[in-house]
C-alpha positions as CSV (number, residue, x, y, z in Angstrom):
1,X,-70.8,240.2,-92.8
2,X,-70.3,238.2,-89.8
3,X,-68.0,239.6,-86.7
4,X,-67.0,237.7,-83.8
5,X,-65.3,240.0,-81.4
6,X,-63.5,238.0,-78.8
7,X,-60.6,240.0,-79.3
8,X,-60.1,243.6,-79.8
9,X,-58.8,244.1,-83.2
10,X,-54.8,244.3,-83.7
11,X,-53.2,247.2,-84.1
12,X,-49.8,247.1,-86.0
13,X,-46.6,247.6,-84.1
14,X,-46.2,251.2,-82.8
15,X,-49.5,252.8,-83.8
16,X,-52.3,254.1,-82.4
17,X,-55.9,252.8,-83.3
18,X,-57.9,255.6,-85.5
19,X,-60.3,256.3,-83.1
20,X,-59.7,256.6,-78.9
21,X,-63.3,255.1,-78.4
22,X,-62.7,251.8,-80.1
23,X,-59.0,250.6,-79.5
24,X,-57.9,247.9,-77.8
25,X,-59.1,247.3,-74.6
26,X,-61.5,250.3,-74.7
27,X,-65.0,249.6,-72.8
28,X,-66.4,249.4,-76.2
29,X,-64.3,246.7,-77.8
30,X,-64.9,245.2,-74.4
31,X,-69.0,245.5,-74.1
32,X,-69.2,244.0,-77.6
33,X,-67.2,241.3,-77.0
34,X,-68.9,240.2,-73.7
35,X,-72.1,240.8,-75.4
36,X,-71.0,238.4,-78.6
37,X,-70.0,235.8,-76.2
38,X,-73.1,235.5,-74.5
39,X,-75.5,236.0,-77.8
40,X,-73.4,234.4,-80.1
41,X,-71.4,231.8,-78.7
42,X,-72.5,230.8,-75.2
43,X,-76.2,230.6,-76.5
44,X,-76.1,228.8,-79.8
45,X,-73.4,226.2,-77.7
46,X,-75.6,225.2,-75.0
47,X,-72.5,226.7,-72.7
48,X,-73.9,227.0,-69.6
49,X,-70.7,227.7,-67.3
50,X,-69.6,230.2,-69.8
51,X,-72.6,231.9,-70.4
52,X,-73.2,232.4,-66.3
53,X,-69.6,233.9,-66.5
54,X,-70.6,236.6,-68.6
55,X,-73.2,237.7,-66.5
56,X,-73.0,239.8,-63.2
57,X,-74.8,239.2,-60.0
58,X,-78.2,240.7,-60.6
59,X,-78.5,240.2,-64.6
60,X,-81.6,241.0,-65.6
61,X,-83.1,239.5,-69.1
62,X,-86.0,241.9,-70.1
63,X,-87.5,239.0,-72.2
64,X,-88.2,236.0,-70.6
65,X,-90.3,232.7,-71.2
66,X,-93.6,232.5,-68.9
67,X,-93.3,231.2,-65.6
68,X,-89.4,232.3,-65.2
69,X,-87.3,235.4,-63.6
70,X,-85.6,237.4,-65.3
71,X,-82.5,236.3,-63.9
72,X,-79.5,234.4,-65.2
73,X,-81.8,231.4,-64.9
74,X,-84.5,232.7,-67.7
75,X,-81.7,233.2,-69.6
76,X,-80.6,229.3,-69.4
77,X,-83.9,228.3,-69.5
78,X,-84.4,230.5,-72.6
79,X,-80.9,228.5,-74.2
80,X,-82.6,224.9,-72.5
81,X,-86.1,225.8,-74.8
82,X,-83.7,226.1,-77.9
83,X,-81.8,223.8,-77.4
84,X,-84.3,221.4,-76.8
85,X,-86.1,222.7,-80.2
86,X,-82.7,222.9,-82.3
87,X,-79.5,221.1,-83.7
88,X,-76.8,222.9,-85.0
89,X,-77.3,226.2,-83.7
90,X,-75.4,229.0,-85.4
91,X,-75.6,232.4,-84.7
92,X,-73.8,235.1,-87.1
93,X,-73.4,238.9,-85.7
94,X,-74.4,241.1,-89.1
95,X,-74.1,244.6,-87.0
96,X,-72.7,245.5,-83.7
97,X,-73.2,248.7,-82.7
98,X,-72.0,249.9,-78.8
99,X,-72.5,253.2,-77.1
100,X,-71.6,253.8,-73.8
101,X,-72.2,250.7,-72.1
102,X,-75.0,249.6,-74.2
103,X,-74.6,247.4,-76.9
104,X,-76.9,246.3,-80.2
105,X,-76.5,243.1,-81.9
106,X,-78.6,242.3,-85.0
107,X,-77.7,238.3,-85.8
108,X,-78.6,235.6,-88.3
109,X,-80.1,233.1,-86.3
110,X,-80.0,229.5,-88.2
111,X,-80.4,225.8,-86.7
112,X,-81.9,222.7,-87.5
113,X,-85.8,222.4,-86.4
114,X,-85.7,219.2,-84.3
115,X,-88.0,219.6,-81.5
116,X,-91.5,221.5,-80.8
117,X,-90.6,225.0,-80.8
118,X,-93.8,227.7,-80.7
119,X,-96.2,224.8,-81.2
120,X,-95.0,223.9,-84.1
121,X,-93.6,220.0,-84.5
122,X,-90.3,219.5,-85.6
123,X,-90.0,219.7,-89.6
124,X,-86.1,218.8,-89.6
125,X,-85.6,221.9,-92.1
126,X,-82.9,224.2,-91.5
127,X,-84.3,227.8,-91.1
128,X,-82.8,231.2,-90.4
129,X,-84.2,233.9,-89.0
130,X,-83.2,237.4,-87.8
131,X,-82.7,239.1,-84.1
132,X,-81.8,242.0,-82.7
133,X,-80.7,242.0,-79.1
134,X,-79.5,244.9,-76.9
135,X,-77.7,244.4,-73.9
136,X,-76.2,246.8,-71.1
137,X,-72.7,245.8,-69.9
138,X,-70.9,247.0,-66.8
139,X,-67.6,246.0,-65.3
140,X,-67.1,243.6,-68.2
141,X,-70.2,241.5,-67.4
142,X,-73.5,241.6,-69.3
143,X,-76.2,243.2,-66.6
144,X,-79.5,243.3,-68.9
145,X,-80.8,242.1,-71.9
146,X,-83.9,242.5,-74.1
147,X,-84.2,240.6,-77.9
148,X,-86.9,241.3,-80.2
149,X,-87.3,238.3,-82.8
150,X,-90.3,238.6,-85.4
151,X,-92.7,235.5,-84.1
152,X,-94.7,235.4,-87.2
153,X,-91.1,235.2,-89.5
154,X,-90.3,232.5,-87.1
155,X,-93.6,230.4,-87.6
156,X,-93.2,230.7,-91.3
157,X,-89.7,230.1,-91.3
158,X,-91.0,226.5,-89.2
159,X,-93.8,225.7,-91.5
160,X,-92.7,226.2,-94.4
């Protein structure tokens, strides 16, 4: 199941959501929506003015590339690398799960291999793997990040 959640889900005229937690404009509906943008649009899109919107001063990406930061700028440079390795990015969110101000994504990852990505030379295949990425929101920006993605699915996936 894919969900994109831009938008807090509508509530019909005159009711109130079933749960206080998640209705509209809660901090959850909110936190996964940031978080969505940044992993699921702003990423795949090569958005770099949107995805620096989504994150507040002092973001801190847990998982960066060598040599980088872990500022918004290993994040770029993290959406530079795939971009420079993939066409036709598309990333769909299976589960989002928030609590508190923390928020789990696990996401279908799938592009077209066109560039050297892990060593590996492009094959021009279209591959998908799987992420999950957990990311702290405050104040409606994203303010860390940490991703885990199975590198040995990911050299198979480019190999094959």
């Amino acid at each position: 199941m894919s969900v994109i959640l831009d938008q807090a889900p509508a509530s019909p005229a005159g009711t109130v959501p079933a749960h206080p937690l998640t209705g509209p404009g809660h901090l959850l509906a909110t936190a996964r929506a940031v978080v969505t943008r940044v992993h699921a649009n702003a990423m795949p899109s090569g958005a770099e003015a949107v995805l620096r919107r989504q994150l507040a001063p002092g973001f801190r990406n847990h998982d960066v590339l060598p040599g980088c930061t872990g500022g918004p700028d290993a994040l770029v440079a993290t959406m530079q690398w795939f971009h420079d390795a993939f066409d036709e990015q598309r990333v769909e969110v299976l589960h989002a799960i928030s609590e508190g101000d923390l928020v789990a994504l696990h996401v279908a990852f799938s592009a077209l291999h066109a560039g050297f990505f892990l060593g590996v030379p492009p094959s021009h295949r279209r591959f998908t793997v799987r992420e999950m990425h957990l990311a702290r929101v405050t104040d409606g920006l994203e303010v860390e990040h940490w991703v885990t993605r199975d590198q040995v699915w990911w050299e198979h996936e480019l190999r094959r």
